[in-house]
Legacy VTK file of the C-alpha trace (Angstrom):
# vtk DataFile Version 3.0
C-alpha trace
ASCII
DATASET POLYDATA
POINTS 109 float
59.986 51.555 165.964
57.754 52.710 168.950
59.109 51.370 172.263
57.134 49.103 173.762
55.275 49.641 177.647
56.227 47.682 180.674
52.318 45.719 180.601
51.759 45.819 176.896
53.550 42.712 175.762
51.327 40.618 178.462
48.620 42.153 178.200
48.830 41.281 174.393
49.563 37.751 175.226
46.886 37.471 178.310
44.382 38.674 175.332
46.088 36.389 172.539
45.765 33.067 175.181
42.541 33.808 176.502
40.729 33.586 172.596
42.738 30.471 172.345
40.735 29.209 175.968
43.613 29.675 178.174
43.003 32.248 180.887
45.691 33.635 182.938
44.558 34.029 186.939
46.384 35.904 189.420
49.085 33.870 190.937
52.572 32.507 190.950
52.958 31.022 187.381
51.127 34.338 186.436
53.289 36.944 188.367
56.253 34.787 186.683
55.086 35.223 183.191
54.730 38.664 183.773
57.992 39.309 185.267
59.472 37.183 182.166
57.523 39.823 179.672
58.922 42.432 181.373
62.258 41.540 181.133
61.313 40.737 177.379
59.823 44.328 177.013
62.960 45.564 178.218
65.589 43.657 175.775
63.476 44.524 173.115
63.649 48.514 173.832
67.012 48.547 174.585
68.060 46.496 170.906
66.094 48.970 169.546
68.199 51.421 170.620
71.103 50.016 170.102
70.231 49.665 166.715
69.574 53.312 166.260
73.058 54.505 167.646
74.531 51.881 165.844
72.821 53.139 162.430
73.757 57.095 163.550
77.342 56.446 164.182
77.757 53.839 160.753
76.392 56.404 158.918
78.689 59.485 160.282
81.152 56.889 159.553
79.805 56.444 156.029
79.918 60.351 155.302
83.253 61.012 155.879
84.783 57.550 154.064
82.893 59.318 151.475
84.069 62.742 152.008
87.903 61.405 152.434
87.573 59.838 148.844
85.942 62.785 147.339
88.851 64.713 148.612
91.401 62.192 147.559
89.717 61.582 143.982
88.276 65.139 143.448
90.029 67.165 140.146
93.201 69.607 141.158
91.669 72.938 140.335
93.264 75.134 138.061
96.201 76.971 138.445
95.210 80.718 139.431
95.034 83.070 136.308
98.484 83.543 134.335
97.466 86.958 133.167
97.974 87.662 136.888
101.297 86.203 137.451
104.707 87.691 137.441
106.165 85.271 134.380
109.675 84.075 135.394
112.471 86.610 134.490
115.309 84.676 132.695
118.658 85.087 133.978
121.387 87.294 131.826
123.770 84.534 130.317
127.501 85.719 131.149
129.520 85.066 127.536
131.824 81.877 127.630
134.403 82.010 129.277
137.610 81.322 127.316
140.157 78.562 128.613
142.632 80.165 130.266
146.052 79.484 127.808
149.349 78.958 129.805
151.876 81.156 128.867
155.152 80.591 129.610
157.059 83.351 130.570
159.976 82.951 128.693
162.689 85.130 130.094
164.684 87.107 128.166
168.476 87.179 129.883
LINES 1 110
109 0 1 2 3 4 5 6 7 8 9 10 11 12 13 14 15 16 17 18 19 20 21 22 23 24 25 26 27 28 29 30 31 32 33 34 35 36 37 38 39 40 41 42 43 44 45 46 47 48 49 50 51 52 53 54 55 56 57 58 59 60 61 62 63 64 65 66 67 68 69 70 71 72 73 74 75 76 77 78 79 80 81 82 83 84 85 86 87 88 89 90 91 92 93 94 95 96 97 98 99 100 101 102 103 104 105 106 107 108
C-alpha cells in the first residue's frame, strides 16, 4: 500500500463534502479538521508499516520452523559406500581354557 501525503486525506474529504454542499472555509473548525487528518494520515502510514515488519519478521520466522522440521523429519542418508570400508577384523578366539584340577600332593614319606 502507497503511503498516504500529509494534505491528501483532506483534501479528499474537502472534495468529497463540498459535492455533498458542505464547503470547508478557512478557519478554526477548519484548521482543526485538518490537524485531525493529519494525525489520521499519520496512524495510517505508520500501521502500514508496522504491518510490513510484522509480515517480514513472521515470515523469517515461518522459514526456519520450516527448515527446523525439514531437518528433524528429513531421511538419514546412507551410510558411505561399504566397498570403501575397512570390514571389522574378528578377534583370534584363545582355545578353552581347561578347569584347573586340584591335585593333591600326596607325599611319599
Amino acid at each position: 500500500m502507497k503511503t498516504i501525503k500529509k494534505n491528501e486525506l483532506y483534501s479528499h474529504l474537502s472534495v468529497f463534502l463540498k459535492k455533498r454542499g458542505i464547503e470547508f472555509t478557512e478557519g478554526s473548525y477548519a484548521a482543526r479538521v485538518r490537524q485531525g487528518c493529519g494525525l489520521l494520515t499519520d496512524v495510517i502510514n505508520c500501521t502500514q508499516r508496522g504491518f510490513s515488519e510484522a509480515a517480514t519478521q513472521m515470515d523469517q520466522g515461518l522459514d526456519r520452523m520450516r527448515d527446523i522440521i525439514h531437518r528433524k523429519t528429513a531421511p538419514k542418508p546412507p551410510p558411505a559406500n561399504p566397498a570403501k570400508t575397512k570390514p571389522k577384523s574378528r578377534a583370534k578366539t584363545a582355545a578353552p581354557r581347561r578347569p584347573a584340577t586340584s591335585k593333591k600332593a600326596t607325599r611319599t614319606s
